[in-house]
N, C-alpha and C positions, 0 to 999 in steps of 0.2 A: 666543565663544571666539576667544581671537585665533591669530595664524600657526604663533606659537612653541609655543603649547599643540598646536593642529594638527598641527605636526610630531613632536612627541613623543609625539602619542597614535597616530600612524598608524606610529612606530618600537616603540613599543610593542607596538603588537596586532600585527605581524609578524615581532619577534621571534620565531625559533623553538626557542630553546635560553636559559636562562638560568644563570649561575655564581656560585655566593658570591666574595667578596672576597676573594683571596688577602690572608693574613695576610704580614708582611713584617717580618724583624731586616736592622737596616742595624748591618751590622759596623763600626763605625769607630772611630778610632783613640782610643786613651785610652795619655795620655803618664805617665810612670811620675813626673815632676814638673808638674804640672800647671799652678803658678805660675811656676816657671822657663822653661816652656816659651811662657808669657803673655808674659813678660818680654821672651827674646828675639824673638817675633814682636811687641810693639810698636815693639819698636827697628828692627825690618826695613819696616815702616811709616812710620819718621820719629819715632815718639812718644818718650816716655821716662819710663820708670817708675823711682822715687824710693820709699824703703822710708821708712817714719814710723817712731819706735817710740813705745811709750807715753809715754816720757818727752821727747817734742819738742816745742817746741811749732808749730803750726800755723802760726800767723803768722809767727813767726820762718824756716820753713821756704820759707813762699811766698816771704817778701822776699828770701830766699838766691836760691831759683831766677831769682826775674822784681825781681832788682834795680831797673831804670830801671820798671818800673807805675806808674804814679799813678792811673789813675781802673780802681781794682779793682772790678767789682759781684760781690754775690753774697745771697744770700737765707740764707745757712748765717745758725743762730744760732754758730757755733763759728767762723768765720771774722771777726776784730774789725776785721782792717789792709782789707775789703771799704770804702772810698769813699761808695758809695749801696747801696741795695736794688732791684733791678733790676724787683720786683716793687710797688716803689712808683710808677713815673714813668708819664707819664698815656698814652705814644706809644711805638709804640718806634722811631721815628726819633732819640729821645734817648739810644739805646743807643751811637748817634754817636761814634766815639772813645775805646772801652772800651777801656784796654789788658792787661789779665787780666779774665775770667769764672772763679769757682771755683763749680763744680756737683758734685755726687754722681752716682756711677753705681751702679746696680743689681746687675750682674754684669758679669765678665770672659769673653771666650772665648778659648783657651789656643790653639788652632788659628789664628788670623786677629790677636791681639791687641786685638782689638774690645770694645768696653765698653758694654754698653747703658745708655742714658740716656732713662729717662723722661721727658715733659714736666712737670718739677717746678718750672719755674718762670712767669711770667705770659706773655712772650713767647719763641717758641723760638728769634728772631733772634739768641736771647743768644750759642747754638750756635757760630752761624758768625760774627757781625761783631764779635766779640773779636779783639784781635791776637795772645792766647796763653789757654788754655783748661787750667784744672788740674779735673782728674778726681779726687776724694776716692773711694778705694773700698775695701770691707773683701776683707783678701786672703785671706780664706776661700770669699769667693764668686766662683769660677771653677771656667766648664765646662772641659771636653774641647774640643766640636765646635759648631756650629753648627745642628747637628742637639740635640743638647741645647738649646743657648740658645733655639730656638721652640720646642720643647717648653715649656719653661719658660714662655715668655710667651703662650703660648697659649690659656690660662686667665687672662687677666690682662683688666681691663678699660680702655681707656687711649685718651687722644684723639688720641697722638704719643708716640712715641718711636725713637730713631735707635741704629745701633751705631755708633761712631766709634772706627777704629786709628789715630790719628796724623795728624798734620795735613790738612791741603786740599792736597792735586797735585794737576798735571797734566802729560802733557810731550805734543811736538809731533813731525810724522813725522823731525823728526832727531835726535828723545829728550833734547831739553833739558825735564831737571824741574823744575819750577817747583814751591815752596812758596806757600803762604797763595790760590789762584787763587780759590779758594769757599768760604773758612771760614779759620779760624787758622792764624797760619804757624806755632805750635807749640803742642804737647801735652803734658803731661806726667800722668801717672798718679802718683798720691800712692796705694802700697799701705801702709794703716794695720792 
């Protein structure tokens, strides 16, 4: 037996009272818009969310936002104007120089403007050393709270995944913010 078993069995046997687990509702907030409310916390983030409708199309929509891109990856079959497939190249030191990544997100969270993003594609460098980063997401799937969103993923089985509201800052003790410091200088949310 080792220390740590030792220790928990001599907390155990002197235990002298034990209690079930209080049960627990966490009252929090549920916004009466709940995509409006996503909306303007991306944009207090840095981010920016952009509406699709059915009738757009996708490529044409990216080239609108990230005009000057040239070397777009992305692994969508629905994205054509993507460059390369980022899930084809053999390193990802050749992600080198991306200037748009277009990935899917899973859900939104209404509270933080946060979007979770599964590891859907081969390297997750793709995340951060893009210079601009569009988020494809269906805008039926947003929570409330944060407390929702792990709920949600809790049950989920996955090797990585991140939440991301809005670009890479950082600011310094005389509060200069700085964009793009450790990931994308911009974001933009595609709610389709």
């Amino acid at each position: 037996m080792g220390s740590r078993e030792e220790i928990l069995g001599n907390i155990r046997k002197n235990t002298l009272f034990s209690f079930e687990k209080p049960s627990y509702e966490i009252d929090s907030i549920k916004y009466e818009d709940k995509l409006q409310a996503f909306c303007d916390m991306l944009k207090v983030a840095g981010g920016q969310p952009v509406f699709m409708s059915p009738d757009d199309d996708l490529d044409k929509l990216i080239s609108r936002l990230y005009p000057d891109a040239k070397r777009i990856a992305s692994n969508l079959p629905d994205v054509k104007c993507a460059v390369y497939n980022p899930d084809e190249i053999e390193n990802s030191r050749e992600l080198k120089n991306t200037d748009l990544s277009v990935v899917s997100g899973a859900f939104g969270v209404a509270e933080n403007g946060a979007v979770w993003i599964p590891l859907n594609v081969k390297y997750k460098a793709l995340y951060f050393i893009s210079e601009s980063l569009v988020i494809l997401l269906d805008k039926r799937e947003i929570v409330h709270t944060m407390h929702e969103a792990y709920k949600r993923i809790s049950g989920e089985r996955y090797g990585y995944g991140l939440f991301m509201s809005g670009p890479s800052k950082t600011a310094d003790i005389e509060q200069a913010l700085v964009f793009g410091a450790h990931g994308p200088m911009s974001v933009s949310v595609v709610l389709y």
